[in-house]
C-alpha positions in Angstrom: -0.5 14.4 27.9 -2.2 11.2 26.2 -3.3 12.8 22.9 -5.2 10.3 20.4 -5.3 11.3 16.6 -5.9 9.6 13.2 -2.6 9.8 11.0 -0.6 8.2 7.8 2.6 6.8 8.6 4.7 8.4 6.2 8.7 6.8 7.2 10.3 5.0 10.1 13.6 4.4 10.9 15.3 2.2 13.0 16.3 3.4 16.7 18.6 1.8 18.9 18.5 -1.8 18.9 15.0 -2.5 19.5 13.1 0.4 18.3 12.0 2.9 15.8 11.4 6.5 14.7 8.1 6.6 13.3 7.0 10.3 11.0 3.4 10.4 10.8 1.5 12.8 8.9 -1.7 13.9 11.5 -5.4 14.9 11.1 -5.0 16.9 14.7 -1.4 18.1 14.6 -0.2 17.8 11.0 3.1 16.4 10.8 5.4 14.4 13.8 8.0 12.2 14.9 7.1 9.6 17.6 9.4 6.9 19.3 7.8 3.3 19.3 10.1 1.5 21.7 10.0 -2.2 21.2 8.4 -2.1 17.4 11.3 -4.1 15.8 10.6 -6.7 18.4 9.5 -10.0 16.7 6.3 -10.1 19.4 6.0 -6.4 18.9 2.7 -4.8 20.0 2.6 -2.4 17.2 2.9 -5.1 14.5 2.4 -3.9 10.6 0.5 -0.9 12.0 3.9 1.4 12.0 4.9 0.6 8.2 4.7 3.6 5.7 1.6 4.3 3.3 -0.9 2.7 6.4 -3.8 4.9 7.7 -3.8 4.6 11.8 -5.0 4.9 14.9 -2.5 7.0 16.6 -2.6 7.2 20.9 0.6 9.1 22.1 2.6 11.5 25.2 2.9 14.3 23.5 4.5 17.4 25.1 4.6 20.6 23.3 8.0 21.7 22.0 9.4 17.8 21.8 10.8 16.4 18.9 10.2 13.3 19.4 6.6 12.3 21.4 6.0 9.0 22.5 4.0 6.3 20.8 1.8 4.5 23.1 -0.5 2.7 20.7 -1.1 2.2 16.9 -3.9 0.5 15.6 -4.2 -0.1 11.6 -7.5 1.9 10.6 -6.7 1.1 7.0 -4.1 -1.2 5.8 -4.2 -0.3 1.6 -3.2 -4.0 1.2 -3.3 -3.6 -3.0 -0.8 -0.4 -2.3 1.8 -2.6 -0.7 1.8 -5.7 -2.3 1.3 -4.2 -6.2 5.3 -2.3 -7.1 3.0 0.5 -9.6 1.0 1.6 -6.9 3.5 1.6 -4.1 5.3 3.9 -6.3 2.7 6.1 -6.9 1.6 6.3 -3.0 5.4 7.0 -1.9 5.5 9.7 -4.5 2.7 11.2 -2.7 4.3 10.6 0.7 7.5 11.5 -0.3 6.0 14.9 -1.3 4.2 15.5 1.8 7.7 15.0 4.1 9.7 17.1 2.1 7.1 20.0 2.1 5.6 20.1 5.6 6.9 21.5 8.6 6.5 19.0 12.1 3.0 19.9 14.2 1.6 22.7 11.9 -1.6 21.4 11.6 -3.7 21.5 8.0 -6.9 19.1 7.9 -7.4 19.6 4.6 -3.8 18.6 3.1 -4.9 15.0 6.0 -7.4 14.9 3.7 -6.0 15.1 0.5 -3.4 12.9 1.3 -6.1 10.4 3.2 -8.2 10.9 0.3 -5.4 10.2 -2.6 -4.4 6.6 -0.9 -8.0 5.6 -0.9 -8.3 6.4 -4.8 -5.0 4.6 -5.5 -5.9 1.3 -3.7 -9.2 1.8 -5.6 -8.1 2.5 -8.8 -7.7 -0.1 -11.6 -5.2 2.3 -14.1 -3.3 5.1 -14.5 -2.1 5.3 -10.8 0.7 8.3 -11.7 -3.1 11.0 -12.9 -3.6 10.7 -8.7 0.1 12.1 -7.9 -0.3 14.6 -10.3 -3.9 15.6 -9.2 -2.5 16.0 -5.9 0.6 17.8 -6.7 -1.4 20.4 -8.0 -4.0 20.6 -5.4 -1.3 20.5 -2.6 0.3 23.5 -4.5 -3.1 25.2 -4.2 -3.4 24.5 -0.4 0.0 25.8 0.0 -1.3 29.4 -1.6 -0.1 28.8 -4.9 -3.4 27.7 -6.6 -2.9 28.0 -10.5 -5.8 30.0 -12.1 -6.2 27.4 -15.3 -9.4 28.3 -17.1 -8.7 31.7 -19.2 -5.8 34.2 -20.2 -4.9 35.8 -17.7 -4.2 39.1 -19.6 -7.0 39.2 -22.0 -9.4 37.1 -20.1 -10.2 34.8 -23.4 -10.9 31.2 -22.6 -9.4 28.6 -22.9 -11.3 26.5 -25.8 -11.7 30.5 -27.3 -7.7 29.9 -28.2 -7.2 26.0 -28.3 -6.8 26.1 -32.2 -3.7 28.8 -32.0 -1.0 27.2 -31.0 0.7 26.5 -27.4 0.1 28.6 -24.5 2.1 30.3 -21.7 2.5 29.6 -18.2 3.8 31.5 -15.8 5.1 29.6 -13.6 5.5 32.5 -10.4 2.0 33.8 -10.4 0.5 30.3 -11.7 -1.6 32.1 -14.8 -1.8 30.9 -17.8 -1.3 33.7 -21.1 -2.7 33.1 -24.7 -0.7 32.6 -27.6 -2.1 36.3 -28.7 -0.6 37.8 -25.5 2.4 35.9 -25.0 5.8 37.2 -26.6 7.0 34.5 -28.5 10.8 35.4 -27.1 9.4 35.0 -23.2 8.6 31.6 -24.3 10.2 28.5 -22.3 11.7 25.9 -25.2 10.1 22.8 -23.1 11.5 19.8 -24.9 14.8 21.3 -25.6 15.2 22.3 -22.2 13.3 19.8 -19.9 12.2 16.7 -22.4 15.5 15.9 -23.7 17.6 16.0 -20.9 19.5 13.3 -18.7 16.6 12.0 -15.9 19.7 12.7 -13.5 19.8 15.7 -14.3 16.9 16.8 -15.9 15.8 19.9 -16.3 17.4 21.0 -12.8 18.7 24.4 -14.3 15.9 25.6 -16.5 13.8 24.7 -13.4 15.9 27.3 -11.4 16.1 29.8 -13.7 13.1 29.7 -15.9 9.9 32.1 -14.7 7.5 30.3 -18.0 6.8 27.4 -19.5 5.6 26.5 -23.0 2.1 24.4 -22.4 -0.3 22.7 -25.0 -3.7 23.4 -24.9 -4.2 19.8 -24.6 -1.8 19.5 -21.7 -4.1 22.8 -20.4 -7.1 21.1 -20.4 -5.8 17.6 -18.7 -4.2 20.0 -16.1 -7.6 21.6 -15.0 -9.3 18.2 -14.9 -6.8 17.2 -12.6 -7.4 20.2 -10.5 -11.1 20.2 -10.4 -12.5 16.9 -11.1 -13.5 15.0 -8.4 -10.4 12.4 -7.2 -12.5 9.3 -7.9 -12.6 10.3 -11.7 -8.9 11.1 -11.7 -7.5 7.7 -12.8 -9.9 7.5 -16.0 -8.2 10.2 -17.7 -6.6 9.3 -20.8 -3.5 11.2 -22.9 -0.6 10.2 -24.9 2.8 9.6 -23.6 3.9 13.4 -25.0 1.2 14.8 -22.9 1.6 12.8 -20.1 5.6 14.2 -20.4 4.4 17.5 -20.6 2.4 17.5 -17.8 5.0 15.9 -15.4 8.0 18.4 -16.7 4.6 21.5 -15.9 4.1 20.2 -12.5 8.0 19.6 -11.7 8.5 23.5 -12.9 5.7 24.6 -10.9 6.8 23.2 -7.6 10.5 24.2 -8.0 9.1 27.1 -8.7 6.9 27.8 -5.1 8.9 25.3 -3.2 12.8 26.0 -3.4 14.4 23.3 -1.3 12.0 20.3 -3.5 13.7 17.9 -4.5 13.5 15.0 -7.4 10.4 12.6 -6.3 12.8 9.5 -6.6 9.6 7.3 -6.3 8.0 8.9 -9.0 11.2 8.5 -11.3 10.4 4.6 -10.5 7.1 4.9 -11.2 7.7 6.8 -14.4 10.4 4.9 -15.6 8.6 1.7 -15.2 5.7 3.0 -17.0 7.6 3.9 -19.7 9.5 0.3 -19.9 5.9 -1.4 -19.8 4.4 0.9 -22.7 7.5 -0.2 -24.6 7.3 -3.3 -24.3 
């Protein structure tokens, strides 16, 4: 059946001699795999429209049960032209993408992670800083569309709110039912030691055991408070946020715990290492 659909080319991958292996991510059908046959021809009809991080037009045969469905026609609804030709951003886009592959299962459908994802690459070809506060904004909202929304905004055994503790010390996460405990409430031995643990550790390697075996992490009420602005403020105010570079590490080591925690089978965002790591050269320098 000739199905049309708006989508976000997410990967491709050479097929045959002549052709590709396109993974979209779908408003109508969630994620898929077409075949564009003739794309890597130099008159191709497809042209730039099949390249990843590009919002499109997608017309295709799609039979249920398939694959791979066939790619009739791809026209470039969006081309994010500052998101491919600026190395920060790209990074920070295929993180997102990257995410979005590893996590999503082909043709289950979820309109609002289209959305998010839609949404996300808008903000980061409109954004003039701080590209890397949109992939953590939407790691954490994607974790909340995926069931595991993080309740942010008070203890969760003695209900006392956030700003009610902000001058005792570092709170607890708890990374398996995403609730945040109080300094008051909190053990100090259930504790996770965050920068001996996670901070400190090879970026090969980092953190990968403490990840699997660790149910809580050790959070800053500053790192709190960033966390729920990236949760709840609108996307367009995202990039505006400002922290330090011990925050900002904090943050990234919370969210990578998080997501190992829900999602077993994640692995490392390798274009979010770029990203990081040339963000950290830049400040440097």
């Amino acid at each position: 059946m000739l199905t049309k659909t708006d989508a976000i080319v997410l990967k491709g991958m050479k097929y045959r001699d002549t052709s590709k292996i396109v993974t979209f991510y779908t408003r109508r059908f969630g994620k898929l795999k077409g075949v564009a046959k003739g794309a890597r021809q130099m008159k191709s009809k497809f042209g730039a429209a099949l390249e990843p991080m590009t919002n499109v037009a997608l017309v295709l045969y799609r039979k249920e049960h398939r694959d791979l469905q066939l790619v009739s026609q791809c026209d470039i609804i969006k081309p994010y032209k500052k998101i491919h030709s600026e190395f920060d951003r790209m990074t920070a886009a295929m993180s997102v993408l990257e995410l979005v592959n590893q996590l999503t299962h082909d043709e289950e459908e979820n309109a609002a992670l289209y959305s998010l994802l839609l949404g996300t690459l808008d903000e980061l070809e409109r954004a003039s800083r701080r590209f890397v506060n949109l992939v953590y904004a939407f790691q954490i909202r994607l974790a909340g569309l995926f069931g595991f929304e993080p309740s942010l905004d008070q203890c969760g055994s003695c209900g006392r709110r956030v700003d009610e503790f902000a001058g005792e010390g570092s709170a607890v996460f708890q990374l398996s039912k995403g609730a945040i405990v109080c300094p008051r409430c909190a053990p100090q031995q259930a504790q996770h030691a965050y920068e001996r643990e996670f901070c400190r550790a090879p970026s090969s390697s980092r953190g990968r055991r403490s990840e699997q075996t660790k149910s809580n992490a050790k959070i800053s009420v500053q790192t709190l408070r960033v966390l729920q602005r990236l949760f709840r403020a609108k996307l367009d105010s995202v990039s505006a946020l400002e922290y330090s570079k011990a925050t900002g590490n904090e943050i990234d080591a919370t969210l990578r715990l998080y997501l190992r925690q829900h999602f077993e089978d994640l692995k490392p965002l390798k274009s979010l290492e770029i990203h990081n790591r040339m963000a950290n050269r830049d400040s440097v320098a």
